[in-house]
PyMOL commands that place a pseudoatom at each C-alpha (Angstrom):
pseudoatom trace, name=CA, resn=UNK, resi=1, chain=A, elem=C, hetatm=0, pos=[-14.844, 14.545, -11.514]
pseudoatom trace, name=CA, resn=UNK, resi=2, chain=A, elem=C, hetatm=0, pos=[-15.894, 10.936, -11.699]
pseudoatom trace, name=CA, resn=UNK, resi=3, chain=A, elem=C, hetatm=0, pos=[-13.512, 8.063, -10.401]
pseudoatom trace, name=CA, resn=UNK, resi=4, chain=A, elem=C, hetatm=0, pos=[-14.415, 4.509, -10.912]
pseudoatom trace, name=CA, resn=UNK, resi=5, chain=A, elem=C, hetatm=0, pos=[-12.670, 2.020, -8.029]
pseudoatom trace, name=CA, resn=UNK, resi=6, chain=A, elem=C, hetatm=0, pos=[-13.551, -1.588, -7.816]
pseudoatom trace, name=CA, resn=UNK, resi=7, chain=A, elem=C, hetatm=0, pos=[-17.249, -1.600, -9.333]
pseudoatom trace, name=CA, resn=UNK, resi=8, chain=A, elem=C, hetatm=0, pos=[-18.404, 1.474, -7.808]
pseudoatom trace, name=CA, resn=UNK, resi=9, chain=A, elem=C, hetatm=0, pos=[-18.131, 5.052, -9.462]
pseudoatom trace, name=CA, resn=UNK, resi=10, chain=A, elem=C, hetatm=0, pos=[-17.351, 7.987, -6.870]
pseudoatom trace, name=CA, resn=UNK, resi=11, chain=A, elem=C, hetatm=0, pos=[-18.131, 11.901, -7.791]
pseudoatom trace, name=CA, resn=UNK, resi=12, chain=A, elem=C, hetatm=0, pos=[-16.177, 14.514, -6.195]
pseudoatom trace, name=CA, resn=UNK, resi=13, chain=A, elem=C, hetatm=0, pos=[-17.027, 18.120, -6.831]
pseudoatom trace, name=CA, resn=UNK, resi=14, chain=A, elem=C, hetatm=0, pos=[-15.212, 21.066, -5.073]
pseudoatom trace, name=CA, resn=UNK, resi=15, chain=A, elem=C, hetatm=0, pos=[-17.833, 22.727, -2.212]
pseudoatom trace, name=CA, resn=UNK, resi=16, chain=A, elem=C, hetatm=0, pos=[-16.547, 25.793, -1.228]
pseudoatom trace, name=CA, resn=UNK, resi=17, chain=A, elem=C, hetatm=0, pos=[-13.070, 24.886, 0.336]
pseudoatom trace, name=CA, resn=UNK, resi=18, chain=A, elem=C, hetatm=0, pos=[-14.543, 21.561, 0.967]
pseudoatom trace, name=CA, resn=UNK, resi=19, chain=A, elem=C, hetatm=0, pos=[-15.229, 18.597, -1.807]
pseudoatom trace, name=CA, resn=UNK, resi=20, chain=A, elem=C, hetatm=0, pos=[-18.758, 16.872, -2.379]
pseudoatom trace, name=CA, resn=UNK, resi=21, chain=A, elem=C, hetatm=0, pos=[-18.667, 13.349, -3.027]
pseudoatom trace, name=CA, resn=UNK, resi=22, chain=A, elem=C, hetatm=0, pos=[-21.641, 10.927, -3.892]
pseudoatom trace, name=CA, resn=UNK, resi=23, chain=A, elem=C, hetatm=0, pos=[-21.434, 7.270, -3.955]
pseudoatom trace, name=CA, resn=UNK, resi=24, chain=A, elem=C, hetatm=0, pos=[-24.618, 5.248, -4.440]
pseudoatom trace, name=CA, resn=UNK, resi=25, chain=A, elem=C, hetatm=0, pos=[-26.736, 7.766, -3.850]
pseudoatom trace, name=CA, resn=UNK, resi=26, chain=A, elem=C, hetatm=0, pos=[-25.206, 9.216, -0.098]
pseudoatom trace, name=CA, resn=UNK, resi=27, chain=A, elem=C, hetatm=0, pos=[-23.642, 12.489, 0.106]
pseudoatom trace, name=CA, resn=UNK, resi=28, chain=A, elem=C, hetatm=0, pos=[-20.375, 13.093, 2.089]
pseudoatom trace, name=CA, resn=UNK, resi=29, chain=A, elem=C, hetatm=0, pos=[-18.447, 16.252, 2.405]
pseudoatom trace, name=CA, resn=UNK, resi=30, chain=A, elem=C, hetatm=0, pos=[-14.976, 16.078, 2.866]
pseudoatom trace, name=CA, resn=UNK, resi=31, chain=A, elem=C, hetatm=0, pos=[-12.858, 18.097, 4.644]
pseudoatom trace, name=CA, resn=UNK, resi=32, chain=A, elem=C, hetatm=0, pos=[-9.055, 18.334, 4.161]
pseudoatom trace, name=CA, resn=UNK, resi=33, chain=A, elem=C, hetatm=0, pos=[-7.901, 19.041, 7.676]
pseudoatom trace, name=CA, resn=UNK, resi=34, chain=A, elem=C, hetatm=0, pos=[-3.700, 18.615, 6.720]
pseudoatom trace, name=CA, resn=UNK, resi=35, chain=A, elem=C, hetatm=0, pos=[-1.493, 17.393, 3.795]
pseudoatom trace, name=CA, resn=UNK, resi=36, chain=A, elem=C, hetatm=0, pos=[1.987, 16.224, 4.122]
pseudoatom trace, name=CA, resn=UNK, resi=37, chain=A, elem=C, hetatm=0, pos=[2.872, 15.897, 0.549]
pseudoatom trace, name=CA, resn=UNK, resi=38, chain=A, elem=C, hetatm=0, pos=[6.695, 14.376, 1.051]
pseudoatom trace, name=CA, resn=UNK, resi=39, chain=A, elem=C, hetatm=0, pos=[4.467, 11.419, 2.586]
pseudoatom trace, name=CA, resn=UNK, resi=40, chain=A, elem=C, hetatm=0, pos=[1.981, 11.114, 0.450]
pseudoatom trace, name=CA, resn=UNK, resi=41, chain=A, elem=C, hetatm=0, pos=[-0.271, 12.077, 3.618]
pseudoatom trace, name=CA, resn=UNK, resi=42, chain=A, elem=C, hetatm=0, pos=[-3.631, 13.490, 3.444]
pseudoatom trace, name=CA, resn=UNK, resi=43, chain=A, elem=C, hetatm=0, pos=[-5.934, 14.003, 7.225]
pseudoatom trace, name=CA, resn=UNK, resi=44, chain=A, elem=C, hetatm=0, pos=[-9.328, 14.043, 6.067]
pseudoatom trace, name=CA, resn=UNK, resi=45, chain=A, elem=C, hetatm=0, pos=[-12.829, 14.470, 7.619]
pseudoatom trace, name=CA, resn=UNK, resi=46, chain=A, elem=C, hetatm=0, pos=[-16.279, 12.594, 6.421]
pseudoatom trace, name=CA, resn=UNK, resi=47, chain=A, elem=C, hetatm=0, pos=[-19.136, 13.879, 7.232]
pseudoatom trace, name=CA, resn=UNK, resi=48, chain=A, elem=C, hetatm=0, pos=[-22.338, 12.058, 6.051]
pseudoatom trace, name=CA, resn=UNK, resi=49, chain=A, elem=C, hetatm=0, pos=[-25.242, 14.496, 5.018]
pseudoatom trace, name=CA, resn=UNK, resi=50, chain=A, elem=C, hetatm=0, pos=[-28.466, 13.882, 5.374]
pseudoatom trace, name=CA, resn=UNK, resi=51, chain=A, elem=C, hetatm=0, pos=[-30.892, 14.993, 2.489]
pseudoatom trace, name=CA, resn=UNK, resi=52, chain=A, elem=C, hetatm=0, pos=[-31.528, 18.212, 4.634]
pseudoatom trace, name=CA, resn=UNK, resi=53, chain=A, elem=C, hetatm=0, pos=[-27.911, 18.582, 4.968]
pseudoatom trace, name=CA, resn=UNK, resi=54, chain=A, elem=C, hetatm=0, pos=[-27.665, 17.911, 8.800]
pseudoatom trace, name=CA, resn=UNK, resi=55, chain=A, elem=C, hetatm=0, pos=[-24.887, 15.459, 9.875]
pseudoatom trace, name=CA, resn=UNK, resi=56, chain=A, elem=C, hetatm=0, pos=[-25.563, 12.310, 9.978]
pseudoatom trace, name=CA, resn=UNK, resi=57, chain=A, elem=C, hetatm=0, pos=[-22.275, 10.446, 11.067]
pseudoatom trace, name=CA, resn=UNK, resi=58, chain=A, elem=C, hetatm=0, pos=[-18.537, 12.452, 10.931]
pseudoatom trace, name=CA, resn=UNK, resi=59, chain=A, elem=C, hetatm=0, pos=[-14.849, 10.369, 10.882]
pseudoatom trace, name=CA, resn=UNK, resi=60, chain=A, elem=C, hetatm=0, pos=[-11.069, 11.808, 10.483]
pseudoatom trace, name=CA, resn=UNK, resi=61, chain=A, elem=C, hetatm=0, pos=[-9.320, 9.354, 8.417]
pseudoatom trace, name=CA, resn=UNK, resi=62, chain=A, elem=C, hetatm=0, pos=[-5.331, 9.689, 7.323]
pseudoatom trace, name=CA, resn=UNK, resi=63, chain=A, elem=C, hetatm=0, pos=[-5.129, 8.846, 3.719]
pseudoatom trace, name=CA, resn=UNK, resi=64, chain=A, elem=C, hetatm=0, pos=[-2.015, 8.119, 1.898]
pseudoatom trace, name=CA, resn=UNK, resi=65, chain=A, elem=C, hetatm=0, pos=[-1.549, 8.577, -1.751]
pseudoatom trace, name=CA, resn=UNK, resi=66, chain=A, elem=C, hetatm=0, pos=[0.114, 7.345, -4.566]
pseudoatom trace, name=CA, resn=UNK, resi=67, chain=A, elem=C, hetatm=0, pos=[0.294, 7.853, -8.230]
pseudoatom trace, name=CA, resn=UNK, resi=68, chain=A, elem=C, hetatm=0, pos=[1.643, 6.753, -11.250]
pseudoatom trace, name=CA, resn=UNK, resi=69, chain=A, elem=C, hetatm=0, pos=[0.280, 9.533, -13.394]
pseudoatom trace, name=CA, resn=UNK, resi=70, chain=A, elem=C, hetatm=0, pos=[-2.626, 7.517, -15.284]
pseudoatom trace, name=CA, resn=UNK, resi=71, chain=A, elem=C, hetatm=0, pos=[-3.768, 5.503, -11.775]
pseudoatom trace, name=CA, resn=UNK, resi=72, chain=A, elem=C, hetatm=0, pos=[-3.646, 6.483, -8.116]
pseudoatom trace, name=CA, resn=UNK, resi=73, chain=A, elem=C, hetatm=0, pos=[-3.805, 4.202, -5.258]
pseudoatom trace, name=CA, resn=UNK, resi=74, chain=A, elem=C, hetatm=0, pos=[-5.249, 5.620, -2.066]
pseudoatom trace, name=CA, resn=UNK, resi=75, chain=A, elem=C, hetatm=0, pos=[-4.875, 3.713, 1.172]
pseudoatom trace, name=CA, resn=UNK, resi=76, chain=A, elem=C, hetatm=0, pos=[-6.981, 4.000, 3.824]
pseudoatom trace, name=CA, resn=UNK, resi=77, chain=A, elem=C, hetatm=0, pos=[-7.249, 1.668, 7.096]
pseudoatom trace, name=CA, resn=UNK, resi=78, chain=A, elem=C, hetatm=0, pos=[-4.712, -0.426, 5.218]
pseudoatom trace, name=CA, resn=UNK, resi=79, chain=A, elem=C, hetatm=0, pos=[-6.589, -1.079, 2.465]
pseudoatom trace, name=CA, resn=UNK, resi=80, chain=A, elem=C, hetatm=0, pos=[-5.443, 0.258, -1.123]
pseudoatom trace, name=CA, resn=UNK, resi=81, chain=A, elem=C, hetatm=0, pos=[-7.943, 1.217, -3.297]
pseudoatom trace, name=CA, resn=UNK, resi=82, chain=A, elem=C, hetatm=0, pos=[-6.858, 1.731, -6.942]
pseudoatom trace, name=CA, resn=UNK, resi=83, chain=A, elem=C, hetatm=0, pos=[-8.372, 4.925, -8.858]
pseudoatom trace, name=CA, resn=UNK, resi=84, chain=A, elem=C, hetatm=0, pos=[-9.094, 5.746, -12.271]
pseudoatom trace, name=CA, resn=UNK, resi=85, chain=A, elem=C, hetatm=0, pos=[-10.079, 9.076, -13.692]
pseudoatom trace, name=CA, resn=UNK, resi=86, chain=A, elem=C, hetatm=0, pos=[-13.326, 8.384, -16.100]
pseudoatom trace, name=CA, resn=UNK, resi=87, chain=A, elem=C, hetatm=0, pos=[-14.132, 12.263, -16.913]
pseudoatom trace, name=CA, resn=UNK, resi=88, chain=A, elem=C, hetatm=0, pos=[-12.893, 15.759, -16.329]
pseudoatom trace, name=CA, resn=UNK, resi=89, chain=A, elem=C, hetatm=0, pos=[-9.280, 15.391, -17.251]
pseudoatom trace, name=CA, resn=UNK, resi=90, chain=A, elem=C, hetatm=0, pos=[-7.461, 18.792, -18.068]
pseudoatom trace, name=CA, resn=UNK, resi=91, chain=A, elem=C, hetatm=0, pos=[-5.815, 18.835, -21.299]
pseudoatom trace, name=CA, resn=UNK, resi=92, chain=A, elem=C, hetatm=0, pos=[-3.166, 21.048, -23.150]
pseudoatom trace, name=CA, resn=UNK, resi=93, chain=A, elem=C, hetatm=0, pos=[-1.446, 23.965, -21.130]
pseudoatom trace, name=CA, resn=UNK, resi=94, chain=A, elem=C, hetatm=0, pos=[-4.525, 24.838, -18.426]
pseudoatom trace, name=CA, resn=UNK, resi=95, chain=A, elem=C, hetatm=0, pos=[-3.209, 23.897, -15.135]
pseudoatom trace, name=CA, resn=UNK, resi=96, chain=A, elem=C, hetatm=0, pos=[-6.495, 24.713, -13.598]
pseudoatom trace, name=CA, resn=UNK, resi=97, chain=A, elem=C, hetatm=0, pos=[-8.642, 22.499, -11.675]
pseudoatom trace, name=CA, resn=UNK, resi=98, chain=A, elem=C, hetatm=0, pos=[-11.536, 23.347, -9.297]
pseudoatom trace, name=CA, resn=UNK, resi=99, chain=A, elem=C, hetatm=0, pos=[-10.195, 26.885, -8.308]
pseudoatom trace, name=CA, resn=UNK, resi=100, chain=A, elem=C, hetatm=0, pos=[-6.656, 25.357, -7.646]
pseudoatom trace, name=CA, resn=UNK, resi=101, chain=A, elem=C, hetatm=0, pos=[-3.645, 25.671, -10.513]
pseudoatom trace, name=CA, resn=UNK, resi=102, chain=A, elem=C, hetatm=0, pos=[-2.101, 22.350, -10.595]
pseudoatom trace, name=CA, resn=UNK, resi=103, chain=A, elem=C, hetatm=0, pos=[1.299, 20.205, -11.570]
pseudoatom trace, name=CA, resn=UNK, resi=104, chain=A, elem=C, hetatm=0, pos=[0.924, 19.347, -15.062]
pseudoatom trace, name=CA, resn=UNK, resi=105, chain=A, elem=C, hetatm=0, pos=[3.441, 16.679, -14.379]
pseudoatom trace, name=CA, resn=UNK, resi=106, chain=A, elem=C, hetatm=0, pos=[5.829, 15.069, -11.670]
pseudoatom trace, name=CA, resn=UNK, resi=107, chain=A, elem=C, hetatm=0, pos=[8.557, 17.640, -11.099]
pseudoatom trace, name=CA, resn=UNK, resi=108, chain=A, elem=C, hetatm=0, pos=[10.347, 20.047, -8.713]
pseudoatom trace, name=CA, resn=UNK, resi=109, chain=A, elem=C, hetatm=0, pos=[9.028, 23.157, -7.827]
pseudoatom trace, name=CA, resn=UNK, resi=110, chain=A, elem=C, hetatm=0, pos=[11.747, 25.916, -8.063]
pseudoatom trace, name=CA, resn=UNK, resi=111, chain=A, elem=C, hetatm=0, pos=[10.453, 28.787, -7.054]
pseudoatom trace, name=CA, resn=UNK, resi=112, chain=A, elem=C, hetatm=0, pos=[7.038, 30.239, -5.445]
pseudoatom trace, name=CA, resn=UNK, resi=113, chain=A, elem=C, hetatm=0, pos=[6.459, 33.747, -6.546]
pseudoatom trace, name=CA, resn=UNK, resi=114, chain=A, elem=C, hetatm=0, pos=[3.372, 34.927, -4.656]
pseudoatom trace, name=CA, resn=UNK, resi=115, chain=A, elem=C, hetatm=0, pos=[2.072, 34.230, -0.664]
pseudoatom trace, name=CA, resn=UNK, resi=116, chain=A, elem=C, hetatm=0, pos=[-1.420, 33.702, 0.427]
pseudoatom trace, name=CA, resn=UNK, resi=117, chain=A, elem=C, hetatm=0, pos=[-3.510, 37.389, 0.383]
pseudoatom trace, name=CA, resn=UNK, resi=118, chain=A, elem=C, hetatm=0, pos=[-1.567, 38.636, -3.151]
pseudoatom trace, name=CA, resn=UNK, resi=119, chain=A, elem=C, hetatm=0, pos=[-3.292, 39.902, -5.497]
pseudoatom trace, name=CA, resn=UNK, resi=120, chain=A, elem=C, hetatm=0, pos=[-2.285, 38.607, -9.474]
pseudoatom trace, name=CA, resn=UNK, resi=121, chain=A, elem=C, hetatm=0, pos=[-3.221, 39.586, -12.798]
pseudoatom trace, name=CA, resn=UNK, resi=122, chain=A, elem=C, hetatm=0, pos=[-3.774, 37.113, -15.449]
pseudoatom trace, name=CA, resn=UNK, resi=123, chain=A, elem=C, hetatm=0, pos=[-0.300, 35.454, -16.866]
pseudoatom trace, name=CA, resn=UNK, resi=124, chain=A, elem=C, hetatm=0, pos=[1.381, 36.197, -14.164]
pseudoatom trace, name=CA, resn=UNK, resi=125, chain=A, elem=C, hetatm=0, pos=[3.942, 33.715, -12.978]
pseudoatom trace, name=CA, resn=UNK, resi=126, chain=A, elem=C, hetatm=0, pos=[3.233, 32.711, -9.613]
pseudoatom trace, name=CA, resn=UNK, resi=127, chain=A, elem=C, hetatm=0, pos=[5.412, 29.559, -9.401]
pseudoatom trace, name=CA, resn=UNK, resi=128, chain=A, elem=C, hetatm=0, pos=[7.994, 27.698, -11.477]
pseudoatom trace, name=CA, resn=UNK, resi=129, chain=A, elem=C, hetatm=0, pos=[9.171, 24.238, -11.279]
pseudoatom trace, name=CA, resn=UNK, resi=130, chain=A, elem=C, hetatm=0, pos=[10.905, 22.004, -13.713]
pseudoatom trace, name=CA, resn=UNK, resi=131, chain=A, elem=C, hetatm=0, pos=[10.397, 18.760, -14.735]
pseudoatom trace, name=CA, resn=UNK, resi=132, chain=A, elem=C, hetatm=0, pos=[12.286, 16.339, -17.541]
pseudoatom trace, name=CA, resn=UNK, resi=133, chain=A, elem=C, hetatm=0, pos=[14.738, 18.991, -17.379]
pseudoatom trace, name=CA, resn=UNK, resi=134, chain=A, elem=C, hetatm=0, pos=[12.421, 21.397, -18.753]
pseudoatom trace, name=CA, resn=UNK, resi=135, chain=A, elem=C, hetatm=0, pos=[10.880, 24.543, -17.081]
pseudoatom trace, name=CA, resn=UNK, resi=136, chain=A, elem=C, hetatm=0, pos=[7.251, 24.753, -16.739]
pseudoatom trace, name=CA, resn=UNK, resi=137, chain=A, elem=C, hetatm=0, pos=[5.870, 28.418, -15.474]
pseudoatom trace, name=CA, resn=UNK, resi=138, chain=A, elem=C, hetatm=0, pos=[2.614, 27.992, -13.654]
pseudoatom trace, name=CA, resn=UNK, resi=139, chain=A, elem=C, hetatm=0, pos=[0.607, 31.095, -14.217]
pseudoatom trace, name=CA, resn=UNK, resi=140, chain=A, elem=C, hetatm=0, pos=[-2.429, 33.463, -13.281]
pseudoatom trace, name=CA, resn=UNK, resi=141, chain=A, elem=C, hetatm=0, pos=[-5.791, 32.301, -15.511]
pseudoatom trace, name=CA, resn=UNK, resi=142, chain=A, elem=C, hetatm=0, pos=[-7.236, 35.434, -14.618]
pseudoatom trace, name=CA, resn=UNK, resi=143, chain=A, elem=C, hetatm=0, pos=[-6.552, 38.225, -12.364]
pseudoatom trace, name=CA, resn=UNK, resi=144, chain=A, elem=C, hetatm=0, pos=[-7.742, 37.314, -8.752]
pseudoatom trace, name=CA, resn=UNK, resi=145, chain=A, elem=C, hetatm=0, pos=[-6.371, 36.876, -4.700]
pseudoatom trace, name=CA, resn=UNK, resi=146, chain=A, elem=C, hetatm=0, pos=[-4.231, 33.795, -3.839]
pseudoatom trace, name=CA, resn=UNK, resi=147, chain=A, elem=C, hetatm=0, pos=[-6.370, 31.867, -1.380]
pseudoatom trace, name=CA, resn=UNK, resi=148, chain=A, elem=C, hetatm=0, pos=[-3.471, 29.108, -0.581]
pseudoatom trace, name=CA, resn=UNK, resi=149, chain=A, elem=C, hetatm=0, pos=[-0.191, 27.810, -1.300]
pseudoatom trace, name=CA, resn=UNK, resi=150, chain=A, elem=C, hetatm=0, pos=[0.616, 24.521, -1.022]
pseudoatom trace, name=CA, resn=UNK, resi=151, chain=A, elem=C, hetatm=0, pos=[3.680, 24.395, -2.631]
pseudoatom trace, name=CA, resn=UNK, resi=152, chain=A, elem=C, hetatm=0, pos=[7.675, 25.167, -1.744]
pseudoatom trace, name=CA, resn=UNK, resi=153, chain=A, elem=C, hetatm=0, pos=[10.531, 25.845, -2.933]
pseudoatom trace, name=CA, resn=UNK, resi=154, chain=A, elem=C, hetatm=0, pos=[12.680, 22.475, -3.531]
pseudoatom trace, name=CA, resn=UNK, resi=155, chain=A, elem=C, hetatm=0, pos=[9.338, 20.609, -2.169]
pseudoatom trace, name=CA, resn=UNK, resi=156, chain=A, elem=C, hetatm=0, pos=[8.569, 17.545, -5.000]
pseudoatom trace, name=CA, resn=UNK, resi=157, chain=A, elem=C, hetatm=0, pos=[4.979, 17.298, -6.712]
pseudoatom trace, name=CA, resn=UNK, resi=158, chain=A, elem=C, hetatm=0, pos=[3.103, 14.742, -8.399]
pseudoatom trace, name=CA, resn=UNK, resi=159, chain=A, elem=C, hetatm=0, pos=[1.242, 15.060, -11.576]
pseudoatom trace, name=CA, resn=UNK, resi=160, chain=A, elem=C, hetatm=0, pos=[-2.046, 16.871, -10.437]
pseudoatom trace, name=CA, resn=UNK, resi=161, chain=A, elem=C, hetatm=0, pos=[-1.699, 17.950, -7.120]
pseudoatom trace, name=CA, resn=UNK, resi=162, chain=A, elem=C, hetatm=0, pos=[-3.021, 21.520, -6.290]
pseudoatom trace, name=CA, resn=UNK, resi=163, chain=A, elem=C, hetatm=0, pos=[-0.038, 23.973, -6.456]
pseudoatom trace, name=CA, resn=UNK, resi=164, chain=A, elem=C, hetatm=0, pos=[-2.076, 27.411, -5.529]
pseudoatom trace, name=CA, resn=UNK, resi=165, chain=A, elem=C, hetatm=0, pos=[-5.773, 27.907, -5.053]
pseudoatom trace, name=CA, resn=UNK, resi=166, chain=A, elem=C, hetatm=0, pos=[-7.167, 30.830, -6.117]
pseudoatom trace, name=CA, resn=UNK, resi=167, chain=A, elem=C, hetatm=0, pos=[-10.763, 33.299, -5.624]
pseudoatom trace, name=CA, resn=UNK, resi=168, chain=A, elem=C, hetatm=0, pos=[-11.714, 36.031, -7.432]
for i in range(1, 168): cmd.bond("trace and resi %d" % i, "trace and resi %d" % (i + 1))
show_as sticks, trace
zoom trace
């Protein structure tokens, strides 16, 4: 996924249960360490690779996040950063996005309907949550193990935020 802030373009791709990002040219792998969604909280480690892949330089930041569903604003070290999303946007009905099944859309989750270590077949509900008064069934894309949960019952999402990651 590209995200353009300021002048500068930033790639993320999912590593493993890590993500990859590259901005002019250095590599840095970041590591979610803890989310507090009601906040908008996100702990996060940086860890500047090398082009052998040894550490070069590793920092734990706390970002907070915030979204109006076509921008998101990410604060770190008190400065707010304002994101857009240039390529990779999910269309239609998938609620898929690298390995995780996302929010389509603000809302309220209602019910979870798997834990971490079940095994799903494809269509399967695994969680329900309703938004605009309307209820929107998240669902298996294919049959695989639930990896993580990140979602409650009665807990409040945002438009894109991983809901359940899965692994074949």
């Amino acid at each position: 996924m590209k995200i353009n802030f300021d002048t500068q373009t930033l790639e993320i791709n999912p590593s493993g249960d890590n993500y990859l990002a590259v901005m002019d040219g250095k590599r840095i792998l970041v590591e979610i360490i803890r989310v507090d969604a009601a906040q908008g909280r996100m702990d996060l480690r940086f860890i500047e690779l090398s082009e052998s892949d040894s550490i070069r330089e590793s920092v734990s930041k706390s970002v907070y996040v915030s979204s109006d569903m076509a921008k998101r604003w990410v604060t770190i070290n008190g400065h707010t950063l304002m994101l857009t999303k240039t390529s990779g946007a999910k269309q239609g009905v998938r609620h898929d996005h690298a390995g995780g099944l996302i929010a389509p859309m603000p809302g309220q989750v209602r019910s979870v309907s798997v834990s971490v270590g079940d095994f799903v077949k494809k269509g399967q509900t695994l969680l329900t949550m309703e938004a605009m008064k309307m209820e929107i069934r998240i669902q298996a894309l294919k049959d695989g193990k639930v990896k993580s949960v990140f979602a409650a019952q009665g807990q409040t999402v945002e438009r894109e935020q991983i809901l359940i990651e899965m692994e074949e």
